[in-house]
N, CA, C and O atoms as a GROMACS GRO file, in nm:
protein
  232
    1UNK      N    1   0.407  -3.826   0.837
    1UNK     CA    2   0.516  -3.753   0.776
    1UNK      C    3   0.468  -3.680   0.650
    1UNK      O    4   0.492  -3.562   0.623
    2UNK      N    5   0.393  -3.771   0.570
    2UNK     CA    6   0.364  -3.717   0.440
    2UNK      C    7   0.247  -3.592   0.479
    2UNK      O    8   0.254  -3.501   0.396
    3UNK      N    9   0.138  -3.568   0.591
    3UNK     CA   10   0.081  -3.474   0.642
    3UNK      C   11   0.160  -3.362   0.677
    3UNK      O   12   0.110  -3.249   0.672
    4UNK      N   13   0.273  -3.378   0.711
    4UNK     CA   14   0.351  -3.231   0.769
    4UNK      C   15   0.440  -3.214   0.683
    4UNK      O   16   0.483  -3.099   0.681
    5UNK      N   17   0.503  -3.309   0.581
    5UNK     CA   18   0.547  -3.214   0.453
    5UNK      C   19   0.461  -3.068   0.388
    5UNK      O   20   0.505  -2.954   0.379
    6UNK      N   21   0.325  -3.122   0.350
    6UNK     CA   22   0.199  -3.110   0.307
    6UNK      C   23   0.187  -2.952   0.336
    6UNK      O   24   0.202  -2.856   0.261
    7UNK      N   25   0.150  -2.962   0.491
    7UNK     CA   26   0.146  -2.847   0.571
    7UNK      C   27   0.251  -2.753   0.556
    7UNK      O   28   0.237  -2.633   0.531
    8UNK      N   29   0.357  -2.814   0.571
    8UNK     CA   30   0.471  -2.709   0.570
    8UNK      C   31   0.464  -2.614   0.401
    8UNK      O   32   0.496  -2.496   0.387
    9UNK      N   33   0.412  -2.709   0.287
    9UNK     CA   34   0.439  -2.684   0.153
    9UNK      C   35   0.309  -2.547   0.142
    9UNK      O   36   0.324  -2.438   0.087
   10UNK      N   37   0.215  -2.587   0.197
   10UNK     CA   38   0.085  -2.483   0.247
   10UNK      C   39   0.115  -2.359   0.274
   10UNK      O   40   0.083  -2.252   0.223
   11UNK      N   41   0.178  -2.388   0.359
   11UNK     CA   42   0.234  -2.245   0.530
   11UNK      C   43   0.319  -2.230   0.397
   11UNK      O   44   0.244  -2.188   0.309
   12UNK      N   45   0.439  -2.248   0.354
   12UNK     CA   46   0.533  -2.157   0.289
   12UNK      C   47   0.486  -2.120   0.174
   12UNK      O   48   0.552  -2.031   0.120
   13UNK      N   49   0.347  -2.175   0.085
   13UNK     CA   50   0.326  -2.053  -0.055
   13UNK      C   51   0.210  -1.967   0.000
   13UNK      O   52   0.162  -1.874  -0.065
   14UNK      N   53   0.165  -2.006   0.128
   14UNK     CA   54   0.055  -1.866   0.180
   14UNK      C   55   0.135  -1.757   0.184
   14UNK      O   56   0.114  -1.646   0.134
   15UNK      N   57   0.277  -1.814   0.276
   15UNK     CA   58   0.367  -1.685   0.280
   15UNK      C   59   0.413  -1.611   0.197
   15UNK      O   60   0.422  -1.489   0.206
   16UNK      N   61   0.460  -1.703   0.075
   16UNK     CA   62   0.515  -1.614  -0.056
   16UNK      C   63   0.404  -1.509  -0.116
   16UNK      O   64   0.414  -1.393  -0.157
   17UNK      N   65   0.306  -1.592  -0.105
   17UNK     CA   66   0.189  -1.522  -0.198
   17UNK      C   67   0.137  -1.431  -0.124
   17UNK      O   68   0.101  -1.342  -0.201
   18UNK      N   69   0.101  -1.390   0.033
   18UNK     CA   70   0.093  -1.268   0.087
   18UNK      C   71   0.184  -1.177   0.104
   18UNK      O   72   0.154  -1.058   0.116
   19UNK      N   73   0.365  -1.241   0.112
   19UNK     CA   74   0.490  -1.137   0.091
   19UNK      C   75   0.495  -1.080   0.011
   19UNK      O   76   0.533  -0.964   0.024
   20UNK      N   77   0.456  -1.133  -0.124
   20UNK     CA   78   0.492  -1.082  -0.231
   20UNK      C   79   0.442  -0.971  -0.326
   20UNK      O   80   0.350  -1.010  -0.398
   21UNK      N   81   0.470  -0.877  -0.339
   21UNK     CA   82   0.356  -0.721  -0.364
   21UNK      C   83   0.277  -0.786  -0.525
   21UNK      O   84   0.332  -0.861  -0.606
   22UNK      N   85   0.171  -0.743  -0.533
   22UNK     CA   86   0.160  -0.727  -0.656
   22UNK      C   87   0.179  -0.617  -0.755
   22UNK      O   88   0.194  -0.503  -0.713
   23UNK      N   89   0.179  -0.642  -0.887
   23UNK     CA   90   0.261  -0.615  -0.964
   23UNK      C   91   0.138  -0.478  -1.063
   23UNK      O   92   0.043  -0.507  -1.135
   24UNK      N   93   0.190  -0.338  -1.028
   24UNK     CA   94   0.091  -0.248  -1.063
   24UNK      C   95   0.056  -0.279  -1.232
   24UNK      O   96   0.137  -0.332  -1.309
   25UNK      N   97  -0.038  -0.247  -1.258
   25UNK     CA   98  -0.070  -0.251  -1.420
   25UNK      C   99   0.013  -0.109  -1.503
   25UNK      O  100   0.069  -0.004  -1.472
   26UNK      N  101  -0.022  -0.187  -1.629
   26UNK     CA  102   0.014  -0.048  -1.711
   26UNK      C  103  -0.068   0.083  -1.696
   26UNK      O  104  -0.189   0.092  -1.673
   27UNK      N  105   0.026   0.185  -1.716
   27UNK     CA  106  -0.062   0.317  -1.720
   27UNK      C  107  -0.056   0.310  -1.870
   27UNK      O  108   0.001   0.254  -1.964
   28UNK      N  109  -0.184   0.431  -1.826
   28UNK     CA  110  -0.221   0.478  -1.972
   28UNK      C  111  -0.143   0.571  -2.061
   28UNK      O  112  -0.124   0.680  -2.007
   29UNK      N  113  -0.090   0.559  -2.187
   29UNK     CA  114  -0.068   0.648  -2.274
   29UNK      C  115   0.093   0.634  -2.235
   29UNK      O  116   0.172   0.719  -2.277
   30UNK      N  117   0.147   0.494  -2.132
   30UNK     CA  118   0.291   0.475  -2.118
   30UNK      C  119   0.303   0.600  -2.045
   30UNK      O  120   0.423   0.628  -2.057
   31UNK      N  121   0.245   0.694  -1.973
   31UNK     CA  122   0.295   0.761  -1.872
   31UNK      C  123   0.296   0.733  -1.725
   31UNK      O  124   0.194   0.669  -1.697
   32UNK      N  125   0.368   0.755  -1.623
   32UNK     CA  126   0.389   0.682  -1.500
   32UNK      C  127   0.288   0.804  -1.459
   32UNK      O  128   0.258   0.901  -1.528
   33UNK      N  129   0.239   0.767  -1.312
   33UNK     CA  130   0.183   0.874  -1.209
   33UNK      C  131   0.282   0.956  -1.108
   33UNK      O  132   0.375   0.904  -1.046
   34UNK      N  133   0.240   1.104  -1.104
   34UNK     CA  134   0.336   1.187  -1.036
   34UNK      C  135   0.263   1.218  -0.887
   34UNK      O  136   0.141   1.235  -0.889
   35UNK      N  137   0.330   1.225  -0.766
   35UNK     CA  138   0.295   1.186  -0.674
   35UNK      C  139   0.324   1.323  -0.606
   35UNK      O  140   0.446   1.335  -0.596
   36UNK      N  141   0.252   1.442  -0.550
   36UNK     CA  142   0.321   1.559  -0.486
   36UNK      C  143   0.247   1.467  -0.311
   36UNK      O  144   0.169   1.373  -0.296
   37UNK      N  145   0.321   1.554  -0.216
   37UNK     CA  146   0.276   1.553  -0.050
   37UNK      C  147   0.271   1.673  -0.043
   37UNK      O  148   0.372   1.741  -0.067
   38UNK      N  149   0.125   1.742   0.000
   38UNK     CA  150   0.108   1.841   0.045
   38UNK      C  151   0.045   1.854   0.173
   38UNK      O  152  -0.055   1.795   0.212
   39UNK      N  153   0.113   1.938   0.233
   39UNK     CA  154   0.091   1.993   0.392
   39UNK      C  155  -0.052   2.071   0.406
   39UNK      O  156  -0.052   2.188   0.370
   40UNK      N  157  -0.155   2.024   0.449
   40UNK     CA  158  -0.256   2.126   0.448
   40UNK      C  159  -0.337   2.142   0.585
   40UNK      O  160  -0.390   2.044   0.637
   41UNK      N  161  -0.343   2.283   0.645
   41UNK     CA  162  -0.353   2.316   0.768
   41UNK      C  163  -0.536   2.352   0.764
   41UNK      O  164  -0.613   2.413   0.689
   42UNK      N  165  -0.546   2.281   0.878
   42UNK     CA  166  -0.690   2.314   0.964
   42UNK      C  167  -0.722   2.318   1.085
   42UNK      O  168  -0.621   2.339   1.152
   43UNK      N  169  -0.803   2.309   1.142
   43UNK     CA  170  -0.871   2.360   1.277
   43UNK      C  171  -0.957   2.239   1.299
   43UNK      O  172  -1.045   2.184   1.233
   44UNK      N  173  -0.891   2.213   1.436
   44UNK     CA  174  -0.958   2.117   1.530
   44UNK      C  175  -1.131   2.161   1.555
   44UNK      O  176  -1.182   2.271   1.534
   45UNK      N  177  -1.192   2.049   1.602
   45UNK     CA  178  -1.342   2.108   1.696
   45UNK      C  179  -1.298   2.262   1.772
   45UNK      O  180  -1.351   2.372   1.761
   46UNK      N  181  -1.175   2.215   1.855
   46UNK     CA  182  -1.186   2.326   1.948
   46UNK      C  183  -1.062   2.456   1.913
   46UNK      O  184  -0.999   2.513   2.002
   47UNK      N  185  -1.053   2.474   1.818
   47UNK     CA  186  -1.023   2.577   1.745
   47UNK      C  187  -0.820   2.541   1.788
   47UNK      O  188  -0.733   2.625   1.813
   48UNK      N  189  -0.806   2.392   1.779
   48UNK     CA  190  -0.700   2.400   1.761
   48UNK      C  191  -0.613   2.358   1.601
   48UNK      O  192  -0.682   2.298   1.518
   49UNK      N  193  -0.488   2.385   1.570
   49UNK     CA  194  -0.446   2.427   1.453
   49UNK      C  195  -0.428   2.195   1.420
   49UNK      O  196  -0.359   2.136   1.503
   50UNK      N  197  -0.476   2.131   1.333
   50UNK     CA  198  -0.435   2.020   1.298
   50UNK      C  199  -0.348   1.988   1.154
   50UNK      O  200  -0.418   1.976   1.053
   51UNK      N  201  -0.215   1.974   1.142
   51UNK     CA  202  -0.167   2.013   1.008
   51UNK      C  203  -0.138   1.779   0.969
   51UNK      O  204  -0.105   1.672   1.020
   52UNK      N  205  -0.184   1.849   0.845
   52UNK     CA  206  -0.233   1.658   0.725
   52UNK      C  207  -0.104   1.680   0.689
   52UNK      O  208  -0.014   1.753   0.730
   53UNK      N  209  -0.117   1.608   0.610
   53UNK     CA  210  -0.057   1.584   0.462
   53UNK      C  211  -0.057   1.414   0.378
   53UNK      O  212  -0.027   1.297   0.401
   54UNK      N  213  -0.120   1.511   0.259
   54UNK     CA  214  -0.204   1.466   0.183
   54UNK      C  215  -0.096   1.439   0.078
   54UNK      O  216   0.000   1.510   0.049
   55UNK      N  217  -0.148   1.277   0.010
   55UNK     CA  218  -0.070   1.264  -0.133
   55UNK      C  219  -0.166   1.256  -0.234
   55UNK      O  220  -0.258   1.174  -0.226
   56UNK      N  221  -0.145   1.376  -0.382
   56UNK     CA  222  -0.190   1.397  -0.471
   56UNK      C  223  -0.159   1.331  -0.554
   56UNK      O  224  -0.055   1.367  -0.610
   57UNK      N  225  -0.211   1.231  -0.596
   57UNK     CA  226  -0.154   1.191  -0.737
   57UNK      C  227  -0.238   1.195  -0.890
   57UNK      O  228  -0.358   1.173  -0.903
   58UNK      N  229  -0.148   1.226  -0.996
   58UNK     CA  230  -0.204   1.243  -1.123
   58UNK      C  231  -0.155   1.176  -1.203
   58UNK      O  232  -0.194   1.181  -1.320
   0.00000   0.00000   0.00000
């Protein structure tokens, strides 16, 4: 009994501790980062059109 308490106490803080996001650091100078998505178009091997999009951040 006292083995599968044990286990169970295991299994549920692996879970918390991989659920749980971590926590971003401070930015610098107290400014947050600005995040644009930009669409940017190119050409396959075989000259077909492949459109991204890309996130910029600063």
């Amino acid at each position: 009994m006292r083995h599968c308490l044990l286990a169970i106490a295991v299994a549920m803080t692996t879970t918390l501790v991989v659920a749980v996001p971590a926590e971003a650091g401070p930015y610098s100078y107290g400014q947050r980062q600005t995040c644009v998505v930009k669409t940017v178009k190119t050409y396959g091997a075989y000259g077909r059109v492949v459109i991204k999009k890309v996130r910029i951040c600063k």
